[in-house]
N, C-alpha and C positions, 0 to 999 in steps of 0.2 A: 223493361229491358232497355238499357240505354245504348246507343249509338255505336259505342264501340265495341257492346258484344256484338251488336247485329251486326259491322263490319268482318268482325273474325270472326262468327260464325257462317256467315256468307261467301268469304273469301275463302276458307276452309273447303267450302262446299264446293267451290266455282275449281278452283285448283283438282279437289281430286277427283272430280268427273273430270276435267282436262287429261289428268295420270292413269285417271282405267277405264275409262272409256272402252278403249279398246279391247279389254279383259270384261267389260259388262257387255259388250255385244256378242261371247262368246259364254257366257254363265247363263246360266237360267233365273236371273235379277235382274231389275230394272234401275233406272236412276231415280225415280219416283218411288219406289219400297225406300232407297237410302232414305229422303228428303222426307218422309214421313218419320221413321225411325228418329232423325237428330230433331225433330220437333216436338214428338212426345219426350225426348231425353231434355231437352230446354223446359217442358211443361215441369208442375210440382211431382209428377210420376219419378221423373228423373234430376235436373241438376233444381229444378224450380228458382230459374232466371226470370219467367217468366208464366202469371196466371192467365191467362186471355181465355175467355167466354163467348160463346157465338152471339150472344144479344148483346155484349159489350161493345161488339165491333166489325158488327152486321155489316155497316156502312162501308166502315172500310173492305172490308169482305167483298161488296159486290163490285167497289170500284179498284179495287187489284185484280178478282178476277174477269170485270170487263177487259180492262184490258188486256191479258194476259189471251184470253178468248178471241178477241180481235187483230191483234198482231197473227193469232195463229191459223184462223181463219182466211184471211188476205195470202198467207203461207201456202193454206191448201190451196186458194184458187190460183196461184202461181204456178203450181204442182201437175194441175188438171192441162192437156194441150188439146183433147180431143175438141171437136168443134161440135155444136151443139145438136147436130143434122145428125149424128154419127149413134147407131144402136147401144153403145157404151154407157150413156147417160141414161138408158131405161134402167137397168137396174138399181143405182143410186136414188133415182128418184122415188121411184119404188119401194127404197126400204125408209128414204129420208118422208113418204107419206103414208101407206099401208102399213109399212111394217108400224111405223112410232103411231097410227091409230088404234091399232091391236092393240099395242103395249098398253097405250094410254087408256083404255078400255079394259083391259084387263089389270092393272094396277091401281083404278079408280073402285071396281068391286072388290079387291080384296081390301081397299083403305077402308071402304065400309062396312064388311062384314066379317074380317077377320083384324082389324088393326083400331075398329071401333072408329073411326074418323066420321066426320061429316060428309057427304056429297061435297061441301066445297073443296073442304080441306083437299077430302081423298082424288079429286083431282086437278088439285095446286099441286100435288106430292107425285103424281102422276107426269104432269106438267115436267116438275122439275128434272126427272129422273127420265125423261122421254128421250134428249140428245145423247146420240153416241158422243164420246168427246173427243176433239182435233189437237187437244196439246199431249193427251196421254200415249196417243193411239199413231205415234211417229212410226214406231217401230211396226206397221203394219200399211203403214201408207206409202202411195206410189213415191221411187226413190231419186224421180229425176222424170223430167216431161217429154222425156222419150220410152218412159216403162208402158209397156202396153199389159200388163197383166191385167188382168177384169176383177179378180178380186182385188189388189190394192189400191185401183180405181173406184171400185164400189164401196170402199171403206173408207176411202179418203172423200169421196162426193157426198157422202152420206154425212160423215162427220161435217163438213161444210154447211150444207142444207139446212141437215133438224136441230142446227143450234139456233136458228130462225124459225124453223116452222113449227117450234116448241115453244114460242111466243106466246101466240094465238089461246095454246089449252092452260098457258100459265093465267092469263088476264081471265080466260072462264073461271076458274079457279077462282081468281080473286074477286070476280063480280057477283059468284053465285053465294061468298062471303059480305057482300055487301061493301067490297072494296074498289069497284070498277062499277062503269055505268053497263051495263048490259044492252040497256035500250030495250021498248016495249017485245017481247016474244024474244030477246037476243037478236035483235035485230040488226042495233048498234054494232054489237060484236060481230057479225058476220060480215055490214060493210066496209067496218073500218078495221077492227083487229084480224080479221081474217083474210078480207079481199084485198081491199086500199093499202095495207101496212106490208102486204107480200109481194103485190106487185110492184109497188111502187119502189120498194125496197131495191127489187133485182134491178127493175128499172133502171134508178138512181146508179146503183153501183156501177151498171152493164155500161151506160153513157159516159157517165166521168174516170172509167179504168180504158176505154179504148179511145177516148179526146185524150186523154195524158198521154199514152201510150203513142199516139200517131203524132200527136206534138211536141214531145221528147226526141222522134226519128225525126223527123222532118228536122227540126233545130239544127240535129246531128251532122245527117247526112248530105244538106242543102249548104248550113252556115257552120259546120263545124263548131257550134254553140251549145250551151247547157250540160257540158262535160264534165267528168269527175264527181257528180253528187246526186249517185242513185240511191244511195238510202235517204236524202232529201225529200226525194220525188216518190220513194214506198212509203214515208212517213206521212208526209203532205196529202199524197192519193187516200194514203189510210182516214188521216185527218178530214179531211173537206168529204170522203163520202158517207162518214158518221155522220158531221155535222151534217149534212145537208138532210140526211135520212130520218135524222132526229127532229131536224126542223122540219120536215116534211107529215112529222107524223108516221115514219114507214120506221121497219126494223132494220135498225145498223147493221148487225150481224149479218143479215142476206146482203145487204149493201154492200160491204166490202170484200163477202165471201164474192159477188159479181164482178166487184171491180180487177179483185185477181184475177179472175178467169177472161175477163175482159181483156187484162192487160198482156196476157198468153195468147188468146187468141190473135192479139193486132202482131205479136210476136213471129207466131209461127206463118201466119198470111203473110208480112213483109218479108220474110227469110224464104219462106218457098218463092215469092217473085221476084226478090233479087236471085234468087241461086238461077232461075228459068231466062233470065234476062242476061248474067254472066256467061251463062251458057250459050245462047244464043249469038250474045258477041263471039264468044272463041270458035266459035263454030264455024260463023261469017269472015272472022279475019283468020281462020286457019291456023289461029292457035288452041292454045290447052285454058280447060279455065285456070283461076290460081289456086292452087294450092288451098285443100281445108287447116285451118289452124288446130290446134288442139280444142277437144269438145267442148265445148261451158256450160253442158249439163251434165258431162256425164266426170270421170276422170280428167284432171290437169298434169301436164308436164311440173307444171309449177305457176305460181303467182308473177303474171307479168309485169315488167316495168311498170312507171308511171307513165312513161311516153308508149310503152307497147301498147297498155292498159287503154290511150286516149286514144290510140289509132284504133284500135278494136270497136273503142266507140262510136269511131266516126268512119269505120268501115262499111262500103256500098253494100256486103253480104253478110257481114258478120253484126253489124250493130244492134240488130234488133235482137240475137241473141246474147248478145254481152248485157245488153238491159236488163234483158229478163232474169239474166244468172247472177247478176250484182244484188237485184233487188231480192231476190229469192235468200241467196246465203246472207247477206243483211238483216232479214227477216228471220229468216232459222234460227240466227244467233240469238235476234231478244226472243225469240218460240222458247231456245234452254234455258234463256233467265227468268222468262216467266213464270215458266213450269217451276223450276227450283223454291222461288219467292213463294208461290200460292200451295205448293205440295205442302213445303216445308210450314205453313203457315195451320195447315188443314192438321198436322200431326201435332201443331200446340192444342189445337181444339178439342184435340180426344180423352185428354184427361178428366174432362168435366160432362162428357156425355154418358146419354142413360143407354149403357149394353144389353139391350131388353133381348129376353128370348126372342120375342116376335119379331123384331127387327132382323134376327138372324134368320131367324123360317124367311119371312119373306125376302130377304137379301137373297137366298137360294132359289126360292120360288123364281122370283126376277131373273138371275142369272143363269139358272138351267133350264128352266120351263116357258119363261115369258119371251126371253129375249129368242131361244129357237125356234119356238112357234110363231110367233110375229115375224121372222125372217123367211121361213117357210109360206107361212101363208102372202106374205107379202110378193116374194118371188114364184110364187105358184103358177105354173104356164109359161114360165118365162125359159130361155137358153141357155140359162147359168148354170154350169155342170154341179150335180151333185158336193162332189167334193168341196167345190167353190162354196157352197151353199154352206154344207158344215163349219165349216171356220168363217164362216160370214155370221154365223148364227153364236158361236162361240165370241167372236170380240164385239161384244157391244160394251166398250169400252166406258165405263160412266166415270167424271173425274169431275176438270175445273169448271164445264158448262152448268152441270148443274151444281156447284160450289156459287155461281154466278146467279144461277136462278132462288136460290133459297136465298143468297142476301140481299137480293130485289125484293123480292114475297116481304122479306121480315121488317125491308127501312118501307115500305110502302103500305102499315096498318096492321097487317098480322098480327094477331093475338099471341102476346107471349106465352101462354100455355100452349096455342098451337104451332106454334112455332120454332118450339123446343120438343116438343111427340115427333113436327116435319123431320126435325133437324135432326133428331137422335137416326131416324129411319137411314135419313138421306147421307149422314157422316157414316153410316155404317158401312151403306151399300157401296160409296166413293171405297172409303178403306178394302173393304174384300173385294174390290174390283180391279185396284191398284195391286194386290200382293197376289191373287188368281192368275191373272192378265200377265203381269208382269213373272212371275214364275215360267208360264206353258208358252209365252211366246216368243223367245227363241227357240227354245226345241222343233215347237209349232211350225214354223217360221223354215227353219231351218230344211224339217220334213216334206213341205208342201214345194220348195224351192228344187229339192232333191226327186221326187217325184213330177212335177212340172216341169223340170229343166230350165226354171227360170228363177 
């Protein structure tokens, strides 16, 4: 396909999600069904611009949707304001560990006695299919870092988390194939892909998103310095806590998903103690404090100047939230160009895969039975109301994470027989997850809003 379809075929795309957007937040579609659709219509099914094969272009595969993964991760930890002391984070945790062991445990038995898989395979395939996914699953996550709702919080933490702690069963997978060192008993694997790669991960990220975060303010608020270029500084944060996680040995993905939440947290600490200290003054000198500006998380009057814009930045109460809201919608933006790029890419792939009955048994097994019982049992005991529960167990959203896991598995020795059986399963389960999901979740959405009052 050369350059200038993909231009007008992308530029197409980027325009009419700009023109109905606002008409697809109100239908029972998604922008991901579109972006599937015009990619089987570009495959030989439809205009056949283009023939592309998943072992063709594995490679690229896993490095479009890293990073597609990674911008949208660093997204959700933006997303997230709660401090980490606060009961809100049990339940995410919860579903991003209990729940994806259940699954994972249950989707590695049916790879081997229903789907014929090996032990390793069936849980590489497990592996893959274990993260809820963070780029598909917008429409369900918190809408601003002042949403306090508990489900779109636990949907958004989750999506964060198990696209990290889906790691760990992917490398088992690949060692009990003889593609990873396991070490004598799994040894290896438990101190290093399990323990050291997790920790060190959040570690990493937690350190270098709250030093950026307080070094960006400081600059600001002290020297009126390092203004104008927060999507710099979301880039650069993104960049340097990969890199560093990757040279570390730990998992990028929790890296960055920490650094966001890191660089939220230094956010909302410096704004509550500047707002306590404002206060404070006006109190003592008998005046009023100033005036709030319009929110920067929630609704805008409008986009301000460049000179409002820089005083914003380098304002005593407001600057730490202008950071966080520059770098956020910055990041949102490439979230919809990634989505578009790796949707649209997932729908060239379908022409050539194998539509086995089995892959649709199981695709349903997984989305009506695996995914509710594992959210069930994983929340069992816990305060999450009912209700919350049901639609927590309904979006387990699977897309571009495990799009990203299977073209890791496949450039990384996978047997190309196995890895066209993975792949059939795994494009299938993505597809009917993407057109399910995206059907019931406005209405979905809509219901729980109307009942909740929120």
């Amino acid at each position: 396909m050369d350059l200038h379809l993909w231009a007008l075929v992308g530029g197409l795309l980027l325009m009419l999600m700009a023109l109905a957007s606002s008409a697809f937040a109100r239908w029972p579609v998604s922008g991901a069904m579109l972006y599937v659709c015009v990619g089987v219509a570009l495959s030989p099914v439809g205009l056949a611009v283009s023939s592309l094969r998943l072992l063709e272009i594995s490679r690229q595969l896993e490095v479009l949707t890293e990073v597609v993964v990674v911008i949208s991760l660093f997204t959700c930890g933006l997303k997230l304001s709660a401090a980490l002391s606060e009961r809100r984070w049990i339940p995410p945790v919860r579903l991003a560990v209990v729940s994806m062991l259940v699954s994972v445990v249950a989707v590695s038995v049916i790879g081997v006695h229903v789907l014929n898989l090996s032990l390793g395979a069936s849980v590489l395939l497990a592996g893959i299919l274990a993260p809820t996914d963070p780029v598909l699953a917008s429409d369900v996550q918190v809408e601003d870092a002042s949403d306090r709702d508990q489900l779109r919080f636990s949907l958004t933490g989750e999506g964060g988390l198990n696209d990290g702690t889906a790691f760990p069963v992917v490398m088992l997978g690949l060692g009990l194939l003889g593609l990873h060192d396991l070490g004598d008993a799994g040894l290896r694997w438990l101190a290093i892909d399990v323990v050291w790669a997790t920790v060190a991960g959040i570690g990493v990220g937690a350190a270098l998103g709250a030093a950026t975060g307080y070094l960006v303010l400081y600059l600001r608020k002290r020297h009126r310095e390092a203004v104008g270029y927060d999507d710099f500084v979301a880039l650069g944060l993104i960049g340097v806590s990969y890199g560093v996680a990757i040279g570390l040995h730990a998992y990028a993905f929790l890296a960055v998903f920490a650094a966001g939440v890191a660089v939220r947290r230094v956010e909302r600490r410096a704004t509550s103690a500047a707002t306590s200290i404002d206060e404070r003054t006006a109190a003592a000198t008998g005046g009023a404090p100033q005036p709030d500006l319009p929110a920067l998380d929630g609704e805008e009057i409008g986009p301000p100047t460049k000179h409002a814009a820089d005083e914003l930045a380098v304002h005593p109460v407001h600057a730490p939230a202008y950071m966080a809201h520059a770098m956020l919608s910055f990041n949102e933006q490439l979230d919809r160009i990634g989505e578009v790029c790796a949707v649209t890419l997932l729908g060239m792939l379908l022409w050539a895969n194998d539509w086995s009955a089995a892959a649709f048994v199981f695709t349903a097994v997984l989305l009506f039975i695996i995914r509710p019982m594992s959210v069930f049992l994983g929340l069992f005991g816990s305060r999450v109301p009912a209700a919350q529960q049901r639609m927590m167990a309904w979006f387990g959203i699977r897309g571009v994470g495990s799009l990203y896991y299977l073209g890791y598995a496949t450039t990384h020795g996978l047997d190309p027989a196995a890895a066209m059986s993975i792949g059939s399963v795994t494009l299938t389960v993505v597809v009917a997850s993407i057109f399910l999901h995206g059907v019931s979740v406005t209405p979905l959405m809509n219901m729980y809003r109307t009942i909740s009052g929120r």
